[in-house]
N, C-alpha and C positions, 0 to 999 in steps of 0.2 A: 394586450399592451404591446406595444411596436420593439422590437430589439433597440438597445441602448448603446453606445459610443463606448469602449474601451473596458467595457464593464463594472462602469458605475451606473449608478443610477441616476434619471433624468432630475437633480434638485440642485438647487442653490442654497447657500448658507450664509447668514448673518452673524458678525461676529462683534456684537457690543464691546463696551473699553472695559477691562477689565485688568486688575493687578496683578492676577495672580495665574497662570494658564491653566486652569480648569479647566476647560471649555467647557463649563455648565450653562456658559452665559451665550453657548453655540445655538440659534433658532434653526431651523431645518423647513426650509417653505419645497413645498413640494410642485414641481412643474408640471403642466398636461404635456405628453408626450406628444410628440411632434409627428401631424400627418400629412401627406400630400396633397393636394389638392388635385384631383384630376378632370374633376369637370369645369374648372377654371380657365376662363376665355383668357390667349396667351398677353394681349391688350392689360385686361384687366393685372394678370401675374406681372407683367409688366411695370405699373403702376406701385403694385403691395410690393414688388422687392424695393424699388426705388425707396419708395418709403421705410421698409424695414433697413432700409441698407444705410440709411441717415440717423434712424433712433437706435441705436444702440445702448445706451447706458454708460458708455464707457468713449472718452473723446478720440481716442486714439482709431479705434473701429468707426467712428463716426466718419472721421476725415479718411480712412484709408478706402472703406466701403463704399463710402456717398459716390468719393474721387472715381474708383473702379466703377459703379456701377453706370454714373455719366460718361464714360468712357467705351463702356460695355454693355448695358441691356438692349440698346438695340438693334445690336448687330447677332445677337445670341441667339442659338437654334434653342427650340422649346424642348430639347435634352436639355443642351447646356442651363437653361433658364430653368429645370426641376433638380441639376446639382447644384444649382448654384442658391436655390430656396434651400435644398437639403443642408446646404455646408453653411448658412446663417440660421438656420432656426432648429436644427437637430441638437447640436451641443448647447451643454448648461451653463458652458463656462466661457462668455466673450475673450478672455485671457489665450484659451488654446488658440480661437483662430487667428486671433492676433500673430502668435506666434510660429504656426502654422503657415502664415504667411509671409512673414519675416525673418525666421530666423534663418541663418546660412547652412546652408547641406553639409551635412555629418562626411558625407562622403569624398570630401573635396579635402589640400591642403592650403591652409594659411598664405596667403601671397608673402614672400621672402622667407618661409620659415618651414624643415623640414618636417614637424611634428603635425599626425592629422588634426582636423579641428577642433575637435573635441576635448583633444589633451590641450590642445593651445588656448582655448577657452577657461580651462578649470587652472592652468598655469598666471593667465593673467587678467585677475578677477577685476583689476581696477580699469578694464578698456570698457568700451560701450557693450560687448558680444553677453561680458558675462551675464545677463538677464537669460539669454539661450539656454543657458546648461541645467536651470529647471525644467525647462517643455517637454511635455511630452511630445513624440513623436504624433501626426497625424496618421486617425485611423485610414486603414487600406480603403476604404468604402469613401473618404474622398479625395486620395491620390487619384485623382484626373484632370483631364483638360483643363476643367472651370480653373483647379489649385492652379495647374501651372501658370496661368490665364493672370490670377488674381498676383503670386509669388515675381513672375515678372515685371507687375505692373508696382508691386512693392518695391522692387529694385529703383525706382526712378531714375530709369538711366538717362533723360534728359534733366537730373535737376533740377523739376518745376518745385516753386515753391506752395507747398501743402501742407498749409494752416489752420487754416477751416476747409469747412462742407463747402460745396460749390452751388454758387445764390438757383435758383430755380429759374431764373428767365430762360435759357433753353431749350427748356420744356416747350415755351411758346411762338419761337422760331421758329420760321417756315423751310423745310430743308431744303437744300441746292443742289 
């Protein structure tokens, strides 16, 4: 079995509606650990991120993934294109990457405000950040290029508007 992310285990959990917090009503579905593919023609890898990078489960990764990855798979060296399978199909939890990709650097100060972010976060829970101050941190294994790759391209520093996934005719454009 492949080492796991943070040191949990690779599953997912359902949590039926229930009154009372037991969690009895917790299902616990167990995932196949995630492996690389190495004899995988980089074409092909090409293709299956595109597609995993659209079905996410979760809308939010759909539209940030799909957007990045039309942006990005085909200029990717076949490193970058096996961190960047690794950093969509390793963890069990779409939520981390989400936030992993989003959320603002612990290491910086609040624009106008002496306090680091952190504190400034858990001070004013009713701004947009506070979803941040549950994330866990991203593991070290994928602090690289791809993250920063992906964490910039979350910034939208041209304010395109990013609603939905981006339509597939592209694909079939002839390049210039």
């Amino acid at each position: 079995m492949s080492p796991f992310v943070g040191g949990s285990s690779s599953r997912r959990f359902f949590r039926g509606e229930s009154p009372a917090d037991s969690q009895k009503d917790m299902l616990e579905i167990p995932l196949p650990p995630w492996e690389e593919r190495t004899d995988e023609p980089i074409e092909t890898k090409r293709a299956r991120l595109l597609y995993e990078s659209r079905k996410r489960g979760m809308l939010e990764n759909c539209i940030l993934l799909s957007l990045f990855a039309k942006e990005n798979l085909h200029q990717m060296t076949e490193r970058q294109l096996n961190l960047y399978d690794r950093l969509i199909n390793e963890p069990s939890n779409d939520w981390d990457i989400y936030y992993w990709a989003t959320a603002p650097r612990t290491d910086t100060v609040a624009p106008g405000f002496d306090l680091p972010l952190p504190r400034y976060i858990r001070v004013h829970r009713r701004h947009r950040w506070c979803h941040h101050t549950e994330a866990k941190p991203a593991p070290e294994i994928f602090e690289n290029d791809v993250m920063a790759m992906l964490r910039d391209f979350a910034k939208n520093k041209n304010k395109e508007r990013r609603l939905r996934a981006p339509d597939l005719e592209y694909l079939f454009e002839k390049p210039s």
